[in-house]
C-alpha positions, 0 to 999 in steps of 0.5 A: 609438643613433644617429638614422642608424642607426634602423628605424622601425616604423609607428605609432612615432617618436623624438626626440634632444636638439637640441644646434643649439638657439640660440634659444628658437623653435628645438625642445628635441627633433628626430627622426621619426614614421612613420603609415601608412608615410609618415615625418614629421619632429617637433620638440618644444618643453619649455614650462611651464604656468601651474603650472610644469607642463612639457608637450612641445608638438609639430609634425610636417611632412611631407617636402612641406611641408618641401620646399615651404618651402624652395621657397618660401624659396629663391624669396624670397631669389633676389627679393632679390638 
């Protein structure tokens, strides 16, 4: 199934392979969560514990902090131009 072609269902969420990745601060895994009927984006990271244990450490971002991170990135470049 594809990422464009998936209906969330509130309380659920999905997360695709993240071919893009070239960097080990970059997620394993991207997709979205739905809570309360709000979406959230979500990025997971494969890590090992101490045991050599993999774990999935997690991040979700709401679209206004998605948005306001781009605001803010795109003020900082156009100051140093």
């Amino acid at each position: 199934m594809s990422q464009s072609n998936f209906q969330q269902k509130d309380m659920t969420g999905v997360l695709f392979y993240n071919a893009y990745k070239d960097k080990d601060t970059q997620p394993n895994f991207k997709g979205k969560v739905m809570i309360e009927g709000k979406e959230f984006s979500l990025s997971a990271w494969e890590r090992k514990d101490k045991n050599g244990n993999t774990y999935y450490s997690l991040q979700a971002n709401s679209p206004d902090e998605i948005r306001s991170r781009a605001e803010d990135n795109l003020s900082k470049l156009k100051n140093n131009v």
